[in-house]
N, C-alpha and C positions, 0 to 999 in steps of 0.2 A: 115662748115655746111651752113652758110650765102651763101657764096659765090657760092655752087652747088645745089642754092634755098629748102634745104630741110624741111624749114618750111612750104614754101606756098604748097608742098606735104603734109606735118600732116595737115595742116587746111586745107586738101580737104581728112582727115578721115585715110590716107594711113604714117603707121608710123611702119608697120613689124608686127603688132602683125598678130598673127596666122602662124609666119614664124621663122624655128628654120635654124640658119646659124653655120656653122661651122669654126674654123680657123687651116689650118696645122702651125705650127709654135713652136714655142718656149714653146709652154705652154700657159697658160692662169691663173695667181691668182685667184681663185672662189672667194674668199672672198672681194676681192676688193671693194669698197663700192660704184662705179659706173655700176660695174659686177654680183656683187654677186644676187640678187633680179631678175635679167633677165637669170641666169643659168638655164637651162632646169632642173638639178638637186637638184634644192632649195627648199627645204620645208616651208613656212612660219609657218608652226605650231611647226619647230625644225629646229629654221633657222641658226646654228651651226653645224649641219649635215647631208650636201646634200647627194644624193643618186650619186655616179659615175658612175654609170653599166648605161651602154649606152649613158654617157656624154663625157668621159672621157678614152685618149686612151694615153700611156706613151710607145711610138716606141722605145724610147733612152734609157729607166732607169729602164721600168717595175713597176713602181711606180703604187698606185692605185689612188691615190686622185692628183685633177686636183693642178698642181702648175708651174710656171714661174722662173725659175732659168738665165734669162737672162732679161727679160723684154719687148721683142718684139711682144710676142704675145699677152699679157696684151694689150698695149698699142693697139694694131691691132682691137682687140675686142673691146676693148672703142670707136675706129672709127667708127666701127658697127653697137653694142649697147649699147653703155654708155649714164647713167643718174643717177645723184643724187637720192638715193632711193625714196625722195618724187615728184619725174620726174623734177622736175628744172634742169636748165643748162644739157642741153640734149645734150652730144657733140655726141652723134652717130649719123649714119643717118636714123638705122630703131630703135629708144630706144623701141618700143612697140616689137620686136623679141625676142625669145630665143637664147639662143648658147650654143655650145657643141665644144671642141675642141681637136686635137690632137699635143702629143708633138712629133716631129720628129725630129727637132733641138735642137743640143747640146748647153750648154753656154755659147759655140762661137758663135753660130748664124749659125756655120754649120752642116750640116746631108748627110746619105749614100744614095745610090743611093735603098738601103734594106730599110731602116727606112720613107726614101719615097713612097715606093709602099706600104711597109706595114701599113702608114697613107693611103694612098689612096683606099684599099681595106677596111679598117674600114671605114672608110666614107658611102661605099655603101650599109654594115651592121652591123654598131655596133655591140659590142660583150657585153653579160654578162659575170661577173664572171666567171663563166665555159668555158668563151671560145664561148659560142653559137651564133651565129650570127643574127640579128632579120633585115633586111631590112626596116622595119614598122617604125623600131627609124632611119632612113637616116635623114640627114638634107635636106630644101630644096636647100641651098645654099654652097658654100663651098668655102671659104678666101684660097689662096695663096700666100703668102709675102716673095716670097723665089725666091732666081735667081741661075743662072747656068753658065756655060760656054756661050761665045758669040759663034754665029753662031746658024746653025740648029742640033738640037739635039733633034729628038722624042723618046728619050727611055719610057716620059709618056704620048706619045698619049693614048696608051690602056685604062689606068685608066682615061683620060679623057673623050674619047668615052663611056668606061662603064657609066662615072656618068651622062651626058646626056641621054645613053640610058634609065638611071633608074629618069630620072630629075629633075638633081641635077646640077642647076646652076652652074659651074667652071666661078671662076674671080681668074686672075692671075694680081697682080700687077709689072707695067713696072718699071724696074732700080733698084729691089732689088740686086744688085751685083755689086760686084768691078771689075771683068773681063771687 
């Protein structure tokens, strides 16, 4: 956090709030106690039972409630926006953002080339319950911590292109793979 100055960023006002980010990945623990208070889905008046409908998308399991069964995506989102609930020790780098994530990766750490586009089409419109899609709940931003085969391989330009048409930052991070 030190290192890619993003304190002297909070002390000039800019620390995420009003910015909800997303992560495809492994999951994400809601309840984690650096996590849980910055969930787009957290209720402080019933802060044991967030809301998942339009936070929360389970590509891999169908699950409904946001959970981390490998640890990387946890971990991904606390780079984020983690901070100890009373905001000390802020290891993310926007702690004032929301997040929303999806589970696309198995608890290998690996996912289908299906479980990927289908994270990436939620992205551009969350789904309720029923399935309904609402664009309104998109994130602005959208975590990728996932690698591939080396070389050139666009099978997800498309989903990329759509989420800037709709604009929705894509950051893909370099060297998540062993290929």
């Amino acid at each position: 956090i030190n290192h890619i100055g993003a304190p002297a960023v909070w002390e000039m006002g800019i620390d995420g709030s009003g910015t909800v980010v997303a992560s495809i990945d492994t999951g994400v623990q809601w309840d984690h106690p650096a996590l849980k208070e910055h969930y787009r889905g957290f209720d402080p008046t019933n802060p044991d039972v967030p809301s998942h409908e339009y936070n929360f998308f389970d590509a891999v399991n169908g699950r409904t409630e946001a959970y981390d069964d490998q640890g990387h995506g946890t971990h991904v989102t606390g780079t984020m926006v983690g901070s100890e609930p009373n905001e000390e020790n802020q290891i993310g780098v926007a702690p004032g953002a929301k997040w929303i994530a999806v589970k696309a990766l198995n608890a290998d750490g690996s996912g289908t080339d299906a479980q990927l586009i289908a994270a990436g089409e939620w992205i551009l419109a969350p789904k309720d319950a029923a399935g309904n899609p609402n664009p309104e709940m998109a994130p602005d931003v959208v975590n990728n911590s996932w690698g591939g085969a080396s070389g050139l391989d666009e099978w997800y330009r498309q989903i990329v292109l759509a989420w800037r048409a709709a604009d929705i930052f894509p950051e893909f991070s370099a060297g998540n793979t062993t290929n």
